[in-house]
N, C-alpha and C positions, 0 to 999 in steps of 0.2 A: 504494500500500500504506500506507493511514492506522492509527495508532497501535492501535485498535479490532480491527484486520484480524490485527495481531503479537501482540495480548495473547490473542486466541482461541487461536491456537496455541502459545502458550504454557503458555494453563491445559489444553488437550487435552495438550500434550507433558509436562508435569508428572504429570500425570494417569498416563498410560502409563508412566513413569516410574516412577514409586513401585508399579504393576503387577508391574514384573519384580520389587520388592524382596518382595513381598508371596507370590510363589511360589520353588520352591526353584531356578528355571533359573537365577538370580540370581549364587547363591552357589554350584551347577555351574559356573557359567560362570567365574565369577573364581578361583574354586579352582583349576579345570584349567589357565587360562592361567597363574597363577602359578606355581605345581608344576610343569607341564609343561616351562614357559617358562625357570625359572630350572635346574632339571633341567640338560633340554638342554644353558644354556648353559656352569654349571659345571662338567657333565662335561667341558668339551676346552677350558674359562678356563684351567686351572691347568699342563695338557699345552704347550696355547702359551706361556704365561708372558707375556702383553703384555697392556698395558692398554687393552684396545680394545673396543667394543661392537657391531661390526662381524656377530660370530657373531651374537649376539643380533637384531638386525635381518635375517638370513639368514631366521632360525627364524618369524619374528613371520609375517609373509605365508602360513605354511603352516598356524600356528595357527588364524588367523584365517579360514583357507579352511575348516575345519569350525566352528568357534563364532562367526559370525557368519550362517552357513543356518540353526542354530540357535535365532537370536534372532528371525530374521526368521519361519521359517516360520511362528509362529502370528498374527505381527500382522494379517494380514486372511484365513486362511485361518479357522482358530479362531473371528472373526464370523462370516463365513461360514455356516459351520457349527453355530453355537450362534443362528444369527439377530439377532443383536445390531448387525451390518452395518445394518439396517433401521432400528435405531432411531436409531443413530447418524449417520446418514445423513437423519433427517427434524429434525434438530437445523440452527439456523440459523447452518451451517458451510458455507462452500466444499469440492468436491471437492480442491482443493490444500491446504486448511487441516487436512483429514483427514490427505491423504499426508503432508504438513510435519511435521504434529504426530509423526504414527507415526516418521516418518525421525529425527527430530533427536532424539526420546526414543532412538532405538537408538543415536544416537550419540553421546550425551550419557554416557550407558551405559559402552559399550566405552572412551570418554574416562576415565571413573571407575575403568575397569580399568587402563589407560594410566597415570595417574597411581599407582595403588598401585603399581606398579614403577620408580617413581620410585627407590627405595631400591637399587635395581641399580647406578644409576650413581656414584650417591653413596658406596656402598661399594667399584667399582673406582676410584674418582680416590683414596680411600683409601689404595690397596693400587699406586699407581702414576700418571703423568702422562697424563692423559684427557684427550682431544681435546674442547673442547665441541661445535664447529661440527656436525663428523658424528652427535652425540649429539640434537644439536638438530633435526637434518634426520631422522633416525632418526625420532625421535616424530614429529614433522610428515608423514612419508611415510606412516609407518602410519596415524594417525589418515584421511589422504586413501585410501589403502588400503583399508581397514575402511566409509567412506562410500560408495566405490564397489561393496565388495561390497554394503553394508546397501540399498542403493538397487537393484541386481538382486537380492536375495532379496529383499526390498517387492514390487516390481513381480511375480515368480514367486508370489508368496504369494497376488497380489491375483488369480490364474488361478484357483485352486483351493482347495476346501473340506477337502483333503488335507494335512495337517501334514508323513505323509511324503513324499510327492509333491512338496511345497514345497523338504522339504530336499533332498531328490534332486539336484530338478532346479538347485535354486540352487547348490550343491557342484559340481555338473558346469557349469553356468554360468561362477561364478567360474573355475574352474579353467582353463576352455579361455579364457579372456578374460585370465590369468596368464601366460600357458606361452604363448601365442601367439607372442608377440616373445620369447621364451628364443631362445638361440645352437642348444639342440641343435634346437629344429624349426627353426630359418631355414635349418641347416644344409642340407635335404632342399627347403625349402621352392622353387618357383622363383627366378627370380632376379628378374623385374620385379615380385614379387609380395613379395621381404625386407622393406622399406622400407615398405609399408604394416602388414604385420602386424608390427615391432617398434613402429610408430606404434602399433597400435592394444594390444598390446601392457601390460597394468597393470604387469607387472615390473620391466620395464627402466624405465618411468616411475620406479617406487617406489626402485630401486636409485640412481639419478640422486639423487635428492633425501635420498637414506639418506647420501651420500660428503660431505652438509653444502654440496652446491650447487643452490642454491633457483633452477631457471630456470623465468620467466614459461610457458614452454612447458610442461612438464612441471603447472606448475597450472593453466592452461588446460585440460589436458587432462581432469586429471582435475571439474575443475569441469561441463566441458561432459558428461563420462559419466555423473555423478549428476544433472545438470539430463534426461537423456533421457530416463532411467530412472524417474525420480520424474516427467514429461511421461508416459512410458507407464501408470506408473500412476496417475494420474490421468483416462487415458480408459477403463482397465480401470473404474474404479471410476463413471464419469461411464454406461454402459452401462449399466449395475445389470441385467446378465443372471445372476445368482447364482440364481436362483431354479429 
């Protein structure tokens, strides 16, 4: 991967980039999370009375399960469909420098969002003695969180010329790939079968690394779900049966 190869996807991800600022999902999308996000959390801050960011990080993974099918569904469903898939695609770019570019602009994105709530935490250490460790692991898990959904809604996008069919299906995607390793289905689940599916599991990943302990395992994991995903769409898109 020579210097040539990194700067293509970089000026395609910039590109996509300044896309989302240029229509209004932009500024739906950041609005909701913040409103929503801070909503939520100060309704039951003040009830508990501790300084903790804990809630917050509870809320973000659910947020994130509907405005992130969002972002994705029109990255390749939208060319698709408007035919622009074709032109972009006879440009002298790799099938991976396409998906890269699309991926790392969405998540470069949601990082932007990420960061504007910076001011959350800054205001509870204010108001009381804030943990940083778990604050740190917090952003960190969500950002990984958010890549792993943005990487199954890419890949569902690159199926289909249907914006809502993308969201759909990426919403219910996420969701069962969330909830899989949760306590109440393991509960039901068999029993030689718990243990893979809290493996496989993005929650219990995301919670591990929300409590401010960063194990190789848990980013392993989540590295190797977005490498598959982004590999799948890559031969989605390598097929070129859109037509």
């Amino acid at each position: 991967m020579n210097k040539e190869y990194l700067k293509t996807i970089y000026v395609l991800g910039k590109k996509e980039l300044w896309g989302y600022f240029n229509s209004p999902i932009a500024y739906i999308f950041i609005g909701a999370y913040l409103i929503v996000g801070n909503w939520l959390y100060f309704n039951s801050f003040f009830l508990i009375g501790q300084a903790s960011m804990r809630d917050y990080f509870a809320i973000l993974p659910w947020l994130f399960l509907f405005l992130s099918p969002a972002i994705t569904m029109r990255l390749w469903a939208e060319e698709k469909k408007s035919g622009t898939i074709e032109f972009l695609l006879t440009l002298p770019i790799t099938d991976w420098q396409a998906v890269l570019a699309k991926f790392f602009s969405a998540l470069a994105f949601v990082a932007a969002a990420l960061l504007l709530s910076l001011s959350l935490p800054v205001t509870v250490s204010y108001l009381g003695d804030l943990e940083v460790g778990p604050v740190v692991g917090g952003y960190l898990g969500a950002l990984l969180l958010a890549g792993a959904y943005l990487s199954l809604g890419l890949f569902i996008s690159a199926m289909t010329k249907n914006q809502i069919i993308a969201f759909v299906l990426a919403l219910a995607g996420c969701f069962g790939f969330f909830v899989v390793g949760a306590d109440f289905v393991l509960i039901s689940a068999p029993q030689f079968a718990a243990p893979i599916m809290k493996f496989l599991g993005l929650g219990s990943h995301f919670y591990n690394i929300a409590k401010g302990v960063i194990d190789t395992k848990d980013l392993l994991y989540y590295f190797s779900f977005i490498f598959f995903f982004l590999w799948l769409n890559a031969r989605v898109i390598s097929q070129r049966n859109w037509q």
